[in-house]
PADREN-100309 format. One record per residue (C-alpha): residue in one letter; x, y, z. Coordinates in steps of 0.2 Angstrom, whole numbers, plus 5000, padded with zeros to 4 digits. Each point is the difference from the previous one (the first is absolute). Example, Ala and Ser with C-alpha at 12.3 -4.5 7.8 and 13.67 -1.06 7.14 Angstrom:
REM PADREN-100309
 code    X    Y    Z
    a 5062 4978 5039
    s 5006 5017 4997
END
This chain:
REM PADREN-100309
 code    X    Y    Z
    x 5449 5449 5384
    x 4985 5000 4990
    x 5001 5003 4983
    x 4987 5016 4999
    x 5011 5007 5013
    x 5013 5012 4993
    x 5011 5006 5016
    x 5006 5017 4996
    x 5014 5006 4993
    x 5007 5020 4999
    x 5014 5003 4989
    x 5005 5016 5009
    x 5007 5008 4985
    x 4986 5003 4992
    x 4996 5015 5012
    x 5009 5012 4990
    x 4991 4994 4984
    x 4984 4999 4991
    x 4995 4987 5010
    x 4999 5010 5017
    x 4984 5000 5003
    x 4997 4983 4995
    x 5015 4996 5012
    x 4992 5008 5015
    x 4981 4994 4996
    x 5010 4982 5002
    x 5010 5007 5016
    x 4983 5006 5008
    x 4990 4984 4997
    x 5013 4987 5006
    x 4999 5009 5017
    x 4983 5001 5000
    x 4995 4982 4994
    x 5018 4990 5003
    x 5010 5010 5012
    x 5013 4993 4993
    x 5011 5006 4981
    x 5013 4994 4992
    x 5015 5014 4995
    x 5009 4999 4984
    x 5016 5013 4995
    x 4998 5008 5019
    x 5018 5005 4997
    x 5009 4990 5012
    x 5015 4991 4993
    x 4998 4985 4994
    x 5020 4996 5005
    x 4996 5006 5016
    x 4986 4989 5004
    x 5010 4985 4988
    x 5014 5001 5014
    x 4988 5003 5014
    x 4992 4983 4997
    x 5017 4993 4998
    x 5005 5005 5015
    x 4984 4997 5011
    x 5000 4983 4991
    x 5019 4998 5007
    x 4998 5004 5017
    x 4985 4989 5002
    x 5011 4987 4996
    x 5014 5004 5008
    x 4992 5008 5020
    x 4982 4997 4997
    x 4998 4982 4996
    x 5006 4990 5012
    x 4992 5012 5014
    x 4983 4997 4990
    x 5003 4981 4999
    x 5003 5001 5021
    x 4985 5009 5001
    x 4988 4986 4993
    x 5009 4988 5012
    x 4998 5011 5015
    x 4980 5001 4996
    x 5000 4980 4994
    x 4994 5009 4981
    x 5012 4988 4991
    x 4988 4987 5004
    x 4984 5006 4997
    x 4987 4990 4998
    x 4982 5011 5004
    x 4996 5015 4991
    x 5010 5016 5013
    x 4990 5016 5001
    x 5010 5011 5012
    x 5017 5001 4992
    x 5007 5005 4982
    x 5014 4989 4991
    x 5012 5017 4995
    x 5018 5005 5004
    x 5001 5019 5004
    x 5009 5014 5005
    x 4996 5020 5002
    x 5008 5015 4994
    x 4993 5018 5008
    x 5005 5015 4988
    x 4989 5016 5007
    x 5000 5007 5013
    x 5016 4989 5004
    x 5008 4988 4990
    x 5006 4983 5009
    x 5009 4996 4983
    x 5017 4999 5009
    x 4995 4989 5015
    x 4993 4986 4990
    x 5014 4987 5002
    x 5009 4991 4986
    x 4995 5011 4985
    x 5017 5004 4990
    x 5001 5019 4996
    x 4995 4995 4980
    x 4984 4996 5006
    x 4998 5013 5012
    x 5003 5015 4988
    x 4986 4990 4987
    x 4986 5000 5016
    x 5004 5018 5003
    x 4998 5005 4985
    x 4985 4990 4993
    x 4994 5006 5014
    x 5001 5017 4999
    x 4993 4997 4980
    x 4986 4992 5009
    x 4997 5012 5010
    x 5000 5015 4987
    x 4989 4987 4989
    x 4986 4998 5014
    x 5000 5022 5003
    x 4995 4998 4978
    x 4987 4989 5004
    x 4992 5007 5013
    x 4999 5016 4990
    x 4994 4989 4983
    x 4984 4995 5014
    x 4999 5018 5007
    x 4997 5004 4979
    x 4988 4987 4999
    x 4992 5004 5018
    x 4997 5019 4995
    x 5011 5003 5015
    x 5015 5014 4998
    x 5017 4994 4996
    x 5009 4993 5016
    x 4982 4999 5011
    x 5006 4981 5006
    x 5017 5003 5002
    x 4995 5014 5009
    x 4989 4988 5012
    x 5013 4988 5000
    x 5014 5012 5007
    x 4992 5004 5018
    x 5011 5009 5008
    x 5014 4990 4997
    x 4999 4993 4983
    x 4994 4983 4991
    x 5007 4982 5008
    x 5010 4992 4984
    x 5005 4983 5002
    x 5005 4983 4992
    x 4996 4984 5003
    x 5012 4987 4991
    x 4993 4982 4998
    x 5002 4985 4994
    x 4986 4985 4998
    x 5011 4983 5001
    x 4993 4983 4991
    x 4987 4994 5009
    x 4997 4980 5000
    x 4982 5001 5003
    x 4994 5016 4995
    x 4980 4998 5002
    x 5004 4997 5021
    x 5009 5017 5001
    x 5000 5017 4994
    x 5017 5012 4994
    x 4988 5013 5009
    x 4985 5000 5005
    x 4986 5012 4993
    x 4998 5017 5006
    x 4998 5020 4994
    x 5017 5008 5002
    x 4996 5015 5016
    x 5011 5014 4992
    x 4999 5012 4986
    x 5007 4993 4980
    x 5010 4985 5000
    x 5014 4995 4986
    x 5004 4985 4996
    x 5015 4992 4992
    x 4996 4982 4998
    x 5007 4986 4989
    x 4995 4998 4984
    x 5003 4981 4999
    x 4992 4993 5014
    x 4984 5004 5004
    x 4987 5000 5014
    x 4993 5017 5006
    x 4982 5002 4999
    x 4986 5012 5004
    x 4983 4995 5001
    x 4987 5010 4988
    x 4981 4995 5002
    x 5002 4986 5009
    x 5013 4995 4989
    x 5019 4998 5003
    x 5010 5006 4984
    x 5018 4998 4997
    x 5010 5015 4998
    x 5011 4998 4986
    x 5020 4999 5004
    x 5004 5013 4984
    x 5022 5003 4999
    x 5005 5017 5005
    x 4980 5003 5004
    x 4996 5008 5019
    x 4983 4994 5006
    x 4991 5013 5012
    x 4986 4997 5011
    x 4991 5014 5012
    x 5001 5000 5018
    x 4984 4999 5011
    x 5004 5023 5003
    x 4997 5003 4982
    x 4981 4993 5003
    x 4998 5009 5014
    x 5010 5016 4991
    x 4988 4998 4985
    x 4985 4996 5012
    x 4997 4980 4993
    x 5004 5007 4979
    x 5015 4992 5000
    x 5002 4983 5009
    x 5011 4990 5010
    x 4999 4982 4994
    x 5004 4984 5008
    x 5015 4989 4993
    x 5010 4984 5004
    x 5016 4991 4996
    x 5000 4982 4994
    x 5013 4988 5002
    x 5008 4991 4987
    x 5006 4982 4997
    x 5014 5007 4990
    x 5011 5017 4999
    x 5005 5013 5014
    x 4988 5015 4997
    x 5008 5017 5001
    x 4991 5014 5008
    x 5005 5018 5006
    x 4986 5010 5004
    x 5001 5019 5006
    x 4988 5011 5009
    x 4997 5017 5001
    x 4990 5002 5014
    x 4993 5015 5009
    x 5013 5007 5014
    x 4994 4995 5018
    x 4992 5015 5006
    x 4989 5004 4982
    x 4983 5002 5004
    x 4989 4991 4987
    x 4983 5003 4993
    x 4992 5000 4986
    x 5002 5013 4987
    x 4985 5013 5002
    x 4997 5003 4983
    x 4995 4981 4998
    x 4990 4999 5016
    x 4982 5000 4992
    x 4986 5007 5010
    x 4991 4988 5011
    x 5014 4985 4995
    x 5005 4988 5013
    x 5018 5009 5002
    x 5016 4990 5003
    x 5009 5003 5018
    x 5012 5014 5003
    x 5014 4994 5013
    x 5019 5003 5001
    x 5010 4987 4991
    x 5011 4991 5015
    x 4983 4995 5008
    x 4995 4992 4985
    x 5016 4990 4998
    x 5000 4996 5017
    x 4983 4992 4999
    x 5006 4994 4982
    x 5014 4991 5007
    x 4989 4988 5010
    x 4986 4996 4986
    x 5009 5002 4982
    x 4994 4981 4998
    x 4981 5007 5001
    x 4988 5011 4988
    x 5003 5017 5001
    x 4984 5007 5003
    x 5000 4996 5018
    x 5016 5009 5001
    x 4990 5018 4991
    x 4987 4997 5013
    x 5010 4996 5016
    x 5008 5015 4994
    x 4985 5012 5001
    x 5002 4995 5019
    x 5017 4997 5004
    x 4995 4994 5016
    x 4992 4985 4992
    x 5015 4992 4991
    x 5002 4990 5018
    x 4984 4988 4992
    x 5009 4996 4983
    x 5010 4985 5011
    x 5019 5004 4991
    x 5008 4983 4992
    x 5017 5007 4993
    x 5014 5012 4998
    x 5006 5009 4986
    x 5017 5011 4996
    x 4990 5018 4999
    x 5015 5010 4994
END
């Protein structure tokens, strides 16, 4: 990271202080200029997410690992000796919480670790419907406006997706993952704070984001730029490997529910502006799930004509939630 670069850092405590404004000013400019913050004293735990890492690290090494290492033989990656631009170098498995949680079908979890993922995740959860109202503040948009968006007639997506980013013998050849803007609405991430490698690239430049302990890092989903009609942004990010360390990272979404009709918000449509795409939000993931390796404003356009995403040639799959 460059040294003039200061990443962002909220301490979420200071809302209830003399520093609130300050707080939100902070809050408002890193989604407009990063689209990415650090959270400090969010009020998770920090036991819970001590014994979360614990466990995730555990089962990694006890289910994960040897299927990983399999993997790379399967697909000759244990060899490489050329630089591979279609695959990522991760271990992962997903957890679905709303509308229905998949928490009990997920196979070798012991019950210790299932009770900590339900209930970080229902914290998560709760902690995302505070953001999104600390944005609706910021936005001049009445308390609950994104939630409410989010909720179609179902209520939001929430899910987890639980990875780990193995040593890598020749990290400049291959990717942990490789860059792309998230589809959904507000991503939180719990990532480890010794070994590094996610980054997000801001002017032109690819920063590190700093693994802080106990911190949550959270980044916004290509929705909230359409939501907030191009104010608040999605931005493109990347996994590096590493030579040495296994690189913990559990990220959860809180999407929009399947059938949530999204559009920009009109109190910040400006008269005569080139307004974002209004669509429902499984035909954006369907088209999503084929390009999430491309830019995103190809998406918002295809999307003004739904019958055009067929030109944007789809290169991959993703787990949508």
């Amino acid at each position: 990271m460059e040294k003039n670069i200061k990443f962002p850092v909220v301490d979420l405590s200071k809302l209830n202080g003399e520093e609130r404004d300050q707080t939100m000013a902070l809050v408002d400019d890193a989604c407009q200029n990063w689209g990415f913050f650090e959270l400090l004293n969010h009020g998770i735990p920090y036991d819970l997410m001590d014994n979360i890492e614990r466990m995730t690290k555990e089962h990694y090494k006890k289910f994960m690992e040897q299927k990983f290492k399999e993997m790379l033989r399967s697909k000759n990656l244990d060899t490489l000796e050329t630089e591979v631009e279609n695959v990522d170098w991760e271990s992962t498995f997903f957890l679905h919480h709303l509308p229905q949680t998949n928490l009990y079908d997920i196979p070798d979890m012991s019950d210790e670790y299932r009770a900590a993922m339900k209930d970080f995740g229902k914290r998560l959860e709760n902690l995302a419907e505070e953001l999104l109202d600390l944005l609706c503040e910021n936005l001049g948009l009445e308390k609950g406006y994104l939630k409410k968006v989010f909720s179609g007639t179902k209520g939001p997506t929430f899910g987890t997706k639980v990875s780990n980013y193995p040593p890598c013998p020749k990290p400049e050849i291959i990717k942990g993952l490789r860059a792309h803007t998230d589809a959904g609405g507000l991503i939180l991430l719990f990532q480890d704070d010794k070994v590094s490698g996610l980054q997000l690239l801001k002017d032109g430049v690819w920063v590190d984001v700093p693994p802080l302990k106990h911190s949550i890092v959270i980044n916004l989903g290509d929705q909230l730029e359409v939501i907030t009609n191009g104010k608040y942004k999605s931005i493109m990010h990347r996994v590096m490997t590493q030579k040495e360390g296994n690189r913990m990272s559990i990220a959860s979404f809180y999407n929009p529910g399947s059938d949530a009709e999204i559009s920009p918000a009109p109190s910040l449509v400006e008269k005569d502006s080139d307004e974002y795409p209004s669509f429902v939000f499984d035909d954006y993931m369907k088209l999503y799930a084929g390009v999430k390796f491309q830019p995103k404003e190809p998406r918002f356009e295809a999307m003004k004509n739904v019958a055009a995403t067929t030109d944007l040639n789809p290169v991959a799959t993703v787990e949508t939630f």
